[in-house]
C-alpha positions in Angstrom: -20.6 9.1 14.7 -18.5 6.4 16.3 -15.6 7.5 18.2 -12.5 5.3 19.0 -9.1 5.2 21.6 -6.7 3.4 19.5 -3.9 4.7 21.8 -5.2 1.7 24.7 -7.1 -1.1 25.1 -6.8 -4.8 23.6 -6.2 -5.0 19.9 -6.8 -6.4 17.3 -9.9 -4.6 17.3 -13.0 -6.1 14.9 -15.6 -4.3 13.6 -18.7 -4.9 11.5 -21.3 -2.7 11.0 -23.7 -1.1 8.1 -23.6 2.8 7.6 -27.4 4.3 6.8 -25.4 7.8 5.1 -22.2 8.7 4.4 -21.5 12.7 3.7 -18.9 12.5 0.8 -19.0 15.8 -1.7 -19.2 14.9 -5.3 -20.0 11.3 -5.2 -23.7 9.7 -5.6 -26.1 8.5 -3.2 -26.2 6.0 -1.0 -28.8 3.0 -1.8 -30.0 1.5 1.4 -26.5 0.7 4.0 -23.2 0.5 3.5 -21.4 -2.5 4.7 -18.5 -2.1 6.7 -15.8 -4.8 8.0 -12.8 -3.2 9.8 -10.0 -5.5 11.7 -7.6 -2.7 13.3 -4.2 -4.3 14.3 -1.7 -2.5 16.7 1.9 -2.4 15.0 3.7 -0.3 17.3 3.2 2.7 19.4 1.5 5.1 17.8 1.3 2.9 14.4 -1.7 0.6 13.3 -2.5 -1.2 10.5 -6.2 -1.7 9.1 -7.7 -3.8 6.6 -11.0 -5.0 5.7 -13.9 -3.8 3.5 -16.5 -1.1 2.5 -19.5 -2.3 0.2 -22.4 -0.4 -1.0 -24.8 0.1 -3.5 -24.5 4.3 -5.3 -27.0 6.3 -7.7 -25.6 8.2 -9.9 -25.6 9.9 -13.5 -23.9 8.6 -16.2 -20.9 10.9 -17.5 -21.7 10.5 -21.0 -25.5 10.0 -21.6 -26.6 11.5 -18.6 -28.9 8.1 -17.4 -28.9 7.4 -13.6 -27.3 4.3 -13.0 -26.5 2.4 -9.9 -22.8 1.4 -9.2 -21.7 -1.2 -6.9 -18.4 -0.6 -5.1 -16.6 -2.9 -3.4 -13.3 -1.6 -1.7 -10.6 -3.5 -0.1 -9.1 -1.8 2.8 -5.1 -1.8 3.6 -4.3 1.1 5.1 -1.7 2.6 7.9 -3.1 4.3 10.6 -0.9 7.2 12.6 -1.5 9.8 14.8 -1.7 13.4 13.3 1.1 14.9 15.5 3.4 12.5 13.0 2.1 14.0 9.4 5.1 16.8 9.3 7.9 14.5 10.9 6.8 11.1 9.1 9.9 10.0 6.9 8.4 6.8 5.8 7.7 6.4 1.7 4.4 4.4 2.1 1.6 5.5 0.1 -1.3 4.2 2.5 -1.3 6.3 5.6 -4.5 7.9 6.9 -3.5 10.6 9.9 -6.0 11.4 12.7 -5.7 11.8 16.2 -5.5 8.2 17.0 -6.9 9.1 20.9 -10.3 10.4 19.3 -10.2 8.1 16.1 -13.7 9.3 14.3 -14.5 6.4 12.8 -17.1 7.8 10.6 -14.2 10.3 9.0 -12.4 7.0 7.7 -14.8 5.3 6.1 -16.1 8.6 4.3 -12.4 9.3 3.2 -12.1 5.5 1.9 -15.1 6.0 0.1 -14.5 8.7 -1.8 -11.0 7.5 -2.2 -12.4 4.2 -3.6 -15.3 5.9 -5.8 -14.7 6.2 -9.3 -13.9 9.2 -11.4 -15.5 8.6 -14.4 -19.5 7.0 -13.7 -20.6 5.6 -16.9 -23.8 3.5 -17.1 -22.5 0.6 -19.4 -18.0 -0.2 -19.8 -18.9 0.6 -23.4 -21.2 3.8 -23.1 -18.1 6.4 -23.6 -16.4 4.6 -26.5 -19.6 3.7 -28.3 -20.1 7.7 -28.6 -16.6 8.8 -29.2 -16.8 7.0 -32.5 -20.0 9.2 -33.4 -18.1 12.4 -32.2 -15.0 11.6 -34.2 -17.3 11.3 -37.5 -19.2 14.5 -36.9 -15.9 16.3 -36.7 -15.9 15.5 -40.3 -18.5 16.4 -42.0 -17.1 16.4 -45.5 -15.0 14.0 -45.2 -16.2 11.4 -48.1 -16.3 14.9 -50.9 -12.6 14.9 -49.9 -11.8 11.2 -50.2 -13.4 11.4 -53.7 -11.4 14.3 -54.3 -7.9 12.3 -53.4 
Protein backbone atom coordinates (compact mmCIF):
# COMPACT_ATOMS: atom_id res chain seq x y z
CA UNK A 1 0.00 0.00 0.00
CA UNK A 2 1.48 3.20 -1.15
CA UNK A 3 0.77 6.20 0.89
CA UNK A 4 1.02 9.82 -0.35
CA UNK A 5 1.15 13.85 1.12
CA UNK A 6 -0.38 15.67 -1.66
CA UNK A 7 -0.93 18.58 0.77
CA UNK A 8 3.33 19.46 0.31
CA UNK A 9 6.10 18.76 -1.65
CA UNK A 10 7.01 19.53 -5.47
CA UNK A 11 4.27 18.72 -7.94
CA UNK A 12 3.65 17.57 -10.66
CA UNK A 13 4.12 14.33 -9.16
CA UNK A 14 4.77 11.16 -11.84
CA UNK A 15 4.13 7.87 -11.21
CA UNK A 16 4.63 4.56 -12.92
CA UNK A 17 4.31 1.41 -11.53
CA UNK A 18 2.66 -2.24 -12.01
CA UNK A 19 0.09 -3.54 -9.30
CA UNK A 20 0.55 -7.67 -8.60
CA UNK A 21 -3.44 -7.50 -6.98
CA UNK A 22 -6.04 -5.36 -6.74
CA UNK A 23 -9.01 -6.14 -4.10
CA UNK A 24 -12.14 -4.95 -6.16
CA UNK A 25 -15.60 -6.96 -5.12
CA UNK A 26 -17.45 -8.29 -8.04
CA UNK A 27 -15.02 -7.85 -10.72
CA UNK A 28 -12.62 -10.79 -12.20
CA UNK A 29 -9.16 -11.54 -11.57
CA UNK A 30 -6.21 -10.13 -12.21
CA UNK A 31 -3.83 -11.72 -14.96
CA UNK A 32 -0.25 -11.14 -14.15
CA UNK A 33 0.26 -6.88 -13.16
CA UNK A 34 -1.59 -4.12 -13.65
CA UNK A 35 0.06 -1.14 -15.31
CA UNK A 36 -0.27 2.04 -13.74
CA UNK A 37 0.77 5.66 -15.08
CA UNK A 38 -0.31 8.49 -12.83
CA UNK A 39 0.87 12.32 -13.43
CA UNK A 40 -0.80 14.30 -10.23
CA UNK A 41 -0.84 18.09 -10.93
CA UNK A 42 -1.40 20.72 -8.07
CA UNK A 43 -4.41 23.16 -9.10
CA UNK A 44 -4.89 24.99 -6.01
CA UNK A 45 -4.84 24.51 -2.39
CA UNK A 46 -6.48 21.63 -1.52
CA UNK A 47 -7.44 20.86 -5.34
CA UNK A 48 -5.49 18.47 -7.80
CA UNK A 49 -5.98 17.19 -10.89
CA UNK A 50 -4.86 13.53 -12.10
CA UNK A 51 -4.62 11.89 -15.33
CA UNK A 52 -2.99 9.06 -16.82
CA UNK A 53 -3.78 5.29 -17.16
CA UNK A 54 -4.58 1.83 -15.64
CA UNK A 55 -4.08 -1.32 -17.95
CA UNK A 56 -4.54 -4.82 -17.23
CA UNK A 57 -5.35 -8.06 -18.38
CA UNK A 58 -9.03 -9.78 -16.24
CA UNK A 59 -10.47 -13.46 -16.15
CA UNK A 60 -13.80 -13.64 -16.07
CA UNK A 61 -17.11 -15.48 -17.01
CA UNK A 62 -19.11 -14.73 -19.71
CA UNK A 63 -22.68 -13.30 -18.76
CA UNK A 64 -24.42 -15.23 -21.25
CA UNK A 65 -22.65 -18.61 -22.00
CA UNK A 66 -21.01 -18.81 -18.98
CA UNK A 67 -17.20 -19.38 -20.77
CA UNK A 68 -14.24 -17.72 -18.93
CA UNK A 69 -12.89 -15.14 -20.97
CA UNK A 70 -10.06 -12.72 -20.57
CA UNK A 71 -10.88 -8.90 -20.91
CA UNK A 72 -8.46 -6.34 -21.57
CA UNK A 73 -9.15 -2.89 -19.96
CA UNK A 74 -7.61 -0.02 -20.79
CA UNK A 75 -8.79 3.19 -18.77
CA UNK A 76 -7.98 6.68 -19.23
CA UNK A 77 -7.65 8.61 -16.08
CA UNK A 78 -9.00 12.43 -15.65
CA UNK A 79 -10.05 12.90 -12.46
CA UNK A 80 -10.24 15.74 -9.60
CA UNK A 81 -8.64 15.12 -6.57
CA UNK A 82 -9.99 16.95 -3.04
CA UNK A 83 -9.57 16.47 0.34
CA UNK A 84 -12.56 14.70 2.14
CA UNK A 85 -13.19 17.51 4.67
CA UNK A 86 -14.76 19.31 1.21
CA UNK A 87 -17.35 16.29 0.21
CA UNK A 88 -20.42 18.10 2.21
CA UNK A 89 -19.43 21.81 1.48
CA UNK A 90 -18.21 21.12 -2.33
CA UNK A 91 -20.63 23.30 -4.65
CA UNK A 92 -18.92 22.57 -7.79
CA UNK A 93 -21.08 20.43 -10.67
CA UNK A 94 -18.12 18.34 -11.88
CA UNK A 95 -18.73 14.82 -12.34
CA UNK A 96 -14.96 13.58 -11.69
CA UNK A 97 -14.02 14.17 -8.14
CA UNK A 98 -12.48 11.40 -6.10
CA UNK A 99 -12.42 12.65 -2.08
CA UNK A 100 -9.74 11.29 0.38
CA UNK A 101 -7.76 12.81 2.81
CA UNK A 102 -5.31 14.34 0.56
CA UNK A 103 -2.51 14.34 3.71
CA UNK A 104 -2.66 10.33 3.70
CA UNK A 105 -3.61 9.88 -0.05
CA UNK A 106 -3.75 5.76 -0.20
CA UNK A 107 -2.74 5.34 -3.40
CA UNK A 108 -3.84 1.81 -3.66
CA UNK A 109 -7.66 3.03 -2.74
CA UNK A 110 -7.56 5.03 -6.10
CA UNK A 111 -6.55 2.81 -8.46
CA UNK A 112 -9.02 -0.02 -6.98
CA UNK A 113 -11.92 2.67 -7.11
CA UNK A 114 -10.83 3.47 -11.01
CA UNK A 115 -10.89 0.06 -11.69
CA UNK A 116 -13.92 -0.92 -10.77
CA UNK A 117 -15.29 2.32 -12.01
CA UNK A 118 -13.68 1.47 -15.44
CA UNK A 119 -14.70 -2.41 -15.41
CA UNK A 120 -17.53 -3.31 -17.43
CA UNK A 121 -20.95 -4.30 -16.40
CA UNK A 122 -21.94 -6.69 -18.68
CA UNK A 123 -18.66 -9.44 -19.48
CA UNK A 124 -19.53 -11.23 -22.53
CA UNK A 125 -16.94 -13.52 -24.26
CA UNK A 126 -17.50 -12.31 -28.01
CA UNK A 127 -19.47 -8.38 -28.89
CA UNK A 128 -21.95 -10.81 -30.51
CA UNK A 129 -22.40 -13.56 -27.87
CA UNK A 130 -25.66 -11.86 -26.12
CA UNK A 131 -27.41 -10.96 -29.40
CA UNK A 132 -26.62 -14.19 -31.17
CA UNK A 133 -28.79 -15.91 -28.20
CA UNK A 134 -31.56 -13.38 -27.86
CA UNK A 135 -32.67 -14.28 -31.30
CA UNK A 136 -32.93 -18.11 -30.05
CA UNK A 137 -34.82 -16.89 -26.91
CA UNK A 138 -37.28 -14.76 -28.80
CA UNK A 139 -38.18 -18.00 -31.03
CA UNK A 140 -38.60 -20.32 -28.16
CA UNK A 141 -41.06 -17.94 -26.63
CA UNK A 142 -43.12 -19.06 -29.59
CA UNK A 143 -43.50 -22.21 -29.94
CA UNK A 144 -46.54 -22.38 -32.11
CA UNK A 145 -45.98 -19.71 -33.84
CA UNK A 146 -45.97 -21.11 -37.65
CA UNK A 147 -49.72 -23.34 -36.68
CA UNK A 148 -50.85 -19.67 -36.04
CA UNK A 149 -49.37 -18.02 -39.18
CA UNK A 150 -51.12 -20.88 -41.19
CA UNK A 151 -54.10 -20.16 -39.36
CA UNK A 152 -54.06 -16.17 -40.42
Amino acid sequence: MKILNLTEGSFPINLSYKLESIDVPKIGSLIGNLEVKLRILRISNNLLKCDGSIKGDFTDICQNCLKETILNIFSEIDVTLKDLNEIHSDSSEQDQTHYQDLEYFNLQKFIEEETGLNYPDIVKCEESCIEENESLIQEKNFPFKKIRDLID
